[in-house]
Structure formats: C-alpha cells, structure tokens
N, C-alpha and C positions, 0 to 999 in steps of 0.2 A: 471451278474451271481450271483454276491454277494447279491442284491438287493433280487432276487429270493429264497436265501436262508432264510435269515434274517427273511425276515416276517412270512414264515409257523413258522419258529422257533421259536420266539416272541409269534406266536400264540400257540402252543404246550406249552412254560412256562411257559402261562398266565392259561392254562389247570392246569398243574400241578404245579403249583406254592407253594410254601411251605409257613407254618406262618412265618418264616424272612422275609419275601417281604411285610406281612402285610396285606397276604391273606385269605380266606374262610380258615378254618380246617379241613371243612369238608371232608369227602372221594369224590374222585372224580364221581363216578355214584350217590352218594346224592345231590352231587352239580349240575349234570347233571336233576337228577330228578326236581329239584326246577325250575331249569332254563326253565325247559321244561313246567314248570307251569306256564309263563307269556305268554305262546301265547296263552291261554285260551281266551281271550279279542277276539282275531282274529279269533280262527278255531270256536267258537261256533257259528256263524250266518251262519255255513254252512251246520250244520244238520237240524238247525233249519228251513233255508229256505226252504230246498229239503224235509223233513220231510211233512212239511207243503204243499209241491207243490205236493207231491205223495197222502196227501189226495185230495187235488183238484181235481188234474188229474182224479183218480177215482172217486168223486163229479159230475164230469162235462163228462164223458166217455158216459153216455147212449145220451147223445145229441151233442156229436161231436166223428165222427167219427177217426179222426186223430189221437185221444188220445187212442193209442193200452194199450192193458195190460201188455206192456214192459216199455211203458213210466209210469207207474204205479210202476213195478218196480224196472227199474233202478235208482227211486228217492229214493225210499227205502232200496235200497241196499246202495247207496253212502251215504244217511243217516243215516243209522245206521251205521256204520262205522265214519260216523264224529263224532255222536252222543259220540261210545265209545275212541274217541280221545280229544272229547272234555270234558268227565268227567275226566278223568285221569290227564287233565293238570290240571281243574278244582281243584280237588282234592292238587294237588301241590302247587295252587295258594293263596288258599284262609286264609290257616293260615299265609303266608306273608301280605294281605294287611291288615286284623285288628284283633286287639287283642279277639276280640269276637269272629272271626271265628274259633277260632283252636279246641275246643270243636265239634264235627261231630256230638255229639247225644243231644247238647242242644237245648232243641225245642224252648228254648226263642232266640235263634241266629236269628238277622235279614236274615241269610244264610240258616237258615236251612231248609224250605220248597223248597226253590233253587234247592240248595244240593241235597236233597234224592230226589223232585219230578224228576228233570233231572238222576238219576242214573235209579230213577223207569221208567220213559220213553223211558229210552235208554236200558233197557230188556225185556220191551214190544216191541220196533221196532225187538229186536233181536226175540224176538219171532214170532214174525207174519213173518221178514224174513224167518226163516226157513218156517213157515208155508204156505207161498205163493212160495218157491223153490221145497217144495214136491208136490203142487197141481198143479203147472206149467208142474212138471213131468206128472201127469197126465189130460192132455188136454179134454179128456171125462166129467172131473169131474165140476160141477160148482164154478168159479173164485169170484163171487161176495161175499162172505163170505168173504175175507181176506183182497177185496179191502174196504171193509166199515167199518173194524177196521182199515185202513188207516186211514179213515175219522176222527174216535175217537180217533186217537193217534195222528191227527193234531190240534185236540182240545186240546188234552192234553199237547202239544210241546208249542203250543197258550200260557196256561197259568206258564209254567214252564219260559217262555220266558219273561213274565209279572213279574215273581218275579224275574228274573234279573235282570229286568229296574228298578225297585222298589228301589232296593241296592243304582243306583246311581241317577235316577230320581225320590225320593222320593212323594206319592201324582201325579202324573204325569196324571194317567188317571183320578183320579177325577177332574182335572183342566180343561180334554178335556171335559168331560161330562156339566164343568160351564163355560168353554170358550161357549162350542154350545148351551146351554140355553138360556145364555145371565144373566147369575149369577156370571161370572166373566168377567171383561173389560180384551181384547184384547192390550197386551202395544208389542209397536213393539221399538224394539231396535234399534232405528237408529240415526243419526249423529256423529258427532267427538267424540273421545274417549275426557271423560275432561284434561288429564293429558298427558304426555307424563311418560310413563314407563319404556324407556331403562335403563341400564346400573342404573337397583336398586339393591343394594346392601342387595343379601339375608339374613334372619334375622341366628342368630350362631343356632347350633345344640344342645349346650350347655347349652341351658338359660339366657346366657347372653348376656341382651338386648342392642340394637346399640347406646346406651347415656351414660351418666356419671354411673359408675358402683355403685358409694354408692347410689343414688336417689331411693326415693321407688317407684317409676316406673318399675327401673332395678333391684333392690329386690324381689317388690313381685307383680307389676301388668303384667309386662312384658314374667314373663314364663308363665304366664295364658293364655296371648294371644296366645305364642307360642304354648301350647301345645295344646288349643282347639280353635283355629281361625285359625291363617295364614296358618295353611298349605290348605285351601279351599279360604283362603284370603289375598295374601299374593304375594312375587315377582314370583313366579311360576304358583299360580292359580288367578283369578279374579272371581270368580262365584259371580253372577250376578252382574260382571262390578263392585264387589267393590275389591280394597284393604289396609289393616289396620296395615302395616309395616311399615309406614310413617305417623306423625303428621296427616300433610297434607291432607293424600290420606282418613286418618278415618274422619276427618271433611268436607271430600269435596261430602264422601260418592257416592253411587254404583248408579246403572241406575237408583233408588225411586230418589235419589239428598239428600234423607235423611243424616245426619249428626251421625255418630256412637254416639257420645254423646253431651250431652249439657250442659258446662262450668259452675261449681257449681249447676247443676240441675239433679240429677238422677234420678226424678221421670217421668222427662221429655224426658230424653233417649232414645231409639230408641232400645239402646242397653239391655236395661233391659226387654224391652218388649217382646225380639227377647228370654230372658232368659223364659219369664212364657208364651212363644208363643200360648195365649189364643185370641189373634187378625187375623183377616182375612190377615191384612198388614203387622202382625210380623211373620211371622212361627217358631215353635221352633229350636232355637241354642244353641248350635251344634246339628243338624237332632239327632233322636233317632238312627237311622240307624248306625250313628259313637260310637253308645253306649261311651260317653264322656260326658255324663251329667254336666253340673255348678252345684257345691255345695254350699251348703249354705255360708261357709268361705271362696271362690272366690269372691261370690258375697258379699259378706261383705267388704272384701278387694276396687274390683271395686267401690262400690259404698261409700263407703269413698274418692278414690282417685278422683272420678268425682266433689262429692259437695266441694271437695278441690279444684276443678279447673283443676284439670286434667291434670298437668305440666309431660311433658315427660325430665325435664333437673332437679327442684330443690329438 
C-alpha cells in the first residue's frame, strides 16, 4: 500500500518541484509545453504518412475500385489532425535543439523552410478538410475537385518532409541520385566494430578535458572539440562509426579507417580538410546545418597543436 503511494507522489514532486531541488523554474504549463515539444520526432511521420496516402488513394481511386472516397477521407482527416499536433510540438521543440532555431522568421535558419512549409501544409489540409466535409454533405455535387488537391498536398507534405531529413541527413538525396548513377561508390558498413566502447567515460560539460588540466590540449584544444565535435562524435554518438573522446578512438578513426590527424603533419590531416570540406571524401565539419562553423583562431590553435605532435598529456 505504501509502495502505491510513494510513486504517484514522487511523480507529482518531480512535476512541481521547486528550484531548491535543483529544478526547471519555469511555471509548470511552460515546462509542460516544452516537454510536449520532444515528441515531435514521433507524431510527425504520422500525418506525413496518412497525408500522403490520402493523395494516393485518390491517385489510384479511378482504377481500383476498393479505394471509396471515404478511404480518401479518412486519411485526411487523421492527417490533418496529426498534421496540427505535430506543428505545435514542432514549434516547442526546435528552439531546444539549436541555437539557430529559436529565431521563427530567419529565413537563413537551416529550419526555417521546415518550419513555415509544415505550418503552411497543415492549413492547406485543414482547408481542403473542410472543403471535402461540406461537399461529402452534398453527394450530387462532383467529389473529384478536392480529392486532386489531396494529390497536391501529398506533393507538398513530400517536400516539407524532405526538408526534415535535410536538418539530420544532410546531402542525403543528392547521394541517392550518385549512389544510382554510379557517381558515388556504394560502401556498406559491415564487420566488427574496431574498438570496444563500453564503459567510456563521457567527455565533462564544463570544458574540462579528461587529461592533465594545465596541457594545452586541456586549455585550448580540447573545448574546441567539445564544443564542435563530440557531441556527433563522441561517447554518446558515433556518426559514421567514428569517435574522438579518446586519443585512441581519433587515431584509429571512423568506417573511412582515416586517422583524425597526422602527428606533426597538418597539412596532411584529414581533419583539416573535413574544416574547408572542398573534397568529395572530406564533407564539411561541423555540417552548415549545426550552424558551428571553425574559425579562423580554432583552427590556428588545432593546427599548431597537430605539427606539435599532437600530445593529449604534455
């Protein structure tokens, strides 16, 4: 019985929790709202999907008969509806994950055609919902007008859906385009991971790097990495099979087997080139998309500390 209690309990203080606990400050329906912002990731491939299968359905309706103009729809119904679930979170979500996003009306935001194309999308389906509930009303009246702006507003879902992928697949479809040409080689990711990476020891939150603290490593190379590397390369992430929290793990480098740098050679780096990503092998880093660009006095820094040798301890 006690058991029973305790937890709802626990759970209701961790709600209302006050800043002596070391909590959010915020009001509780602010913090609510924010919160509601990370399922954005989840509900949005559900209007998207249904959005898009409601233009189908009417695509495909004059040659299969099975496909009523209810199945038409009801895809459009539940999509608009997820549609305006999933801007809302959307809206909550995105000035959390980067500092570019929080700006709504910057049209240089990697977000912002995202952003407003999915808001404009989801008042087009609301429109054409009504617009196909009053003509449904009237059964006499010809249907085919509202199912073929379905069609157009599955084109349009299409590409609102495209600048999503963009955010974290950056280049993605132009790769399919030179994967199927035969303008880009096919690399398939397979056998044993090189490394074993349990139990690594996340880099601090702080800036201070996990070696001798006076080292100009742990001075001034190491919150560089921090701030614009590990966290896509690092104990939490591995994108593409590398990561550079560990001597080790940067010399042993990612699925290429490339070596992040090369020991008094920065001209020879991997990692430098990855900075002026004017190579088919280098792409730029950090993506534009993380709006974190290297500046000139990082890379000044880095590439002193490389033709130095690159010592993470002296």
């Amino acid at each position: 019985m006690i058991k029973g209690i305790v937890i709802p309990a626990a759970a209701l203080l961790a709600l209302g929790a006050s800043p002596t606990l070391g909590a959010e400050t915020r009001p509780l329906l602010e913090r609510l709202w924010y919160a509601q912002g990370h399922t954005h990731p989840i509900v949005v491939h559900f209007p998207i999907a249904l959005l898009i299968a409601a233009g189908v359905a009417a695509l495909l309706r004059p040659f299969n008969k099975r496909l009523t103009v209810g199945v038409v729809y009801f895809c459009l119904l539940m999509g608009a509806a997820g549609a305006v679930l999933s801007c809302l979170a959307g809206w909550a979500w995105a000035p959390q994950e980067k500092p570019g996003y929080l700006d709504a009306f910057d049209s240089k935001s990697p977000i912002f055609w995202h952003r407003w194309g999915g808001i404009g999308m989801t008042a087009v389906a609301i429109g054409i919902l009504v617009w196909a509930t009053l003509m449904l009303r009237r059964p006499h009246r010809k249907q085919w007008p509202w199912q073929v702006s379905c069609v157009a507003l599955a084109m349009g879902i299409g590409w609102v859906g495209h600048e999503g992928g963009e955010l974290v697949y950056a280049d993605n479809a132009a790769k399919m385009f030179e994967i199927a040409s035969g303008a880009r080689q096919v690399e398939i990711k397979g056998g044993p991971r090189k490394a074993e990476l349990t139990n690594v020891p996340a880099p601090s939150k702080t800036g201070e790097a996990p070696v001798a603290a006076n080292s100009f490593f742990a001075t001034k190379v190491w919150p560089i990495f921090e701030a614009k590397c590990v966290y896509c390369h690092g104990p939490e992430k591995d994108k593409g099979g590398f990561r550079m929290h560990k001597e080790e793990l940067a010399l042993q480098g990612g699925d290429s087997g490339t070596p992040l740098y090369v020991k008094g050679k920065s001209k020879e780096s991997a990692m430098f080139k990855h900075f002026k990503g004017d190579e088919d092998d280098f792409p730029l880093m950090p993506p534009k998309k993380e709006m974190k660009p290297m500046t000139s006095e990082e890379i000044s820094i880095l590439t002193k500390w490389v033709d130095e040798g690159a010592s993470w301890t002296k």
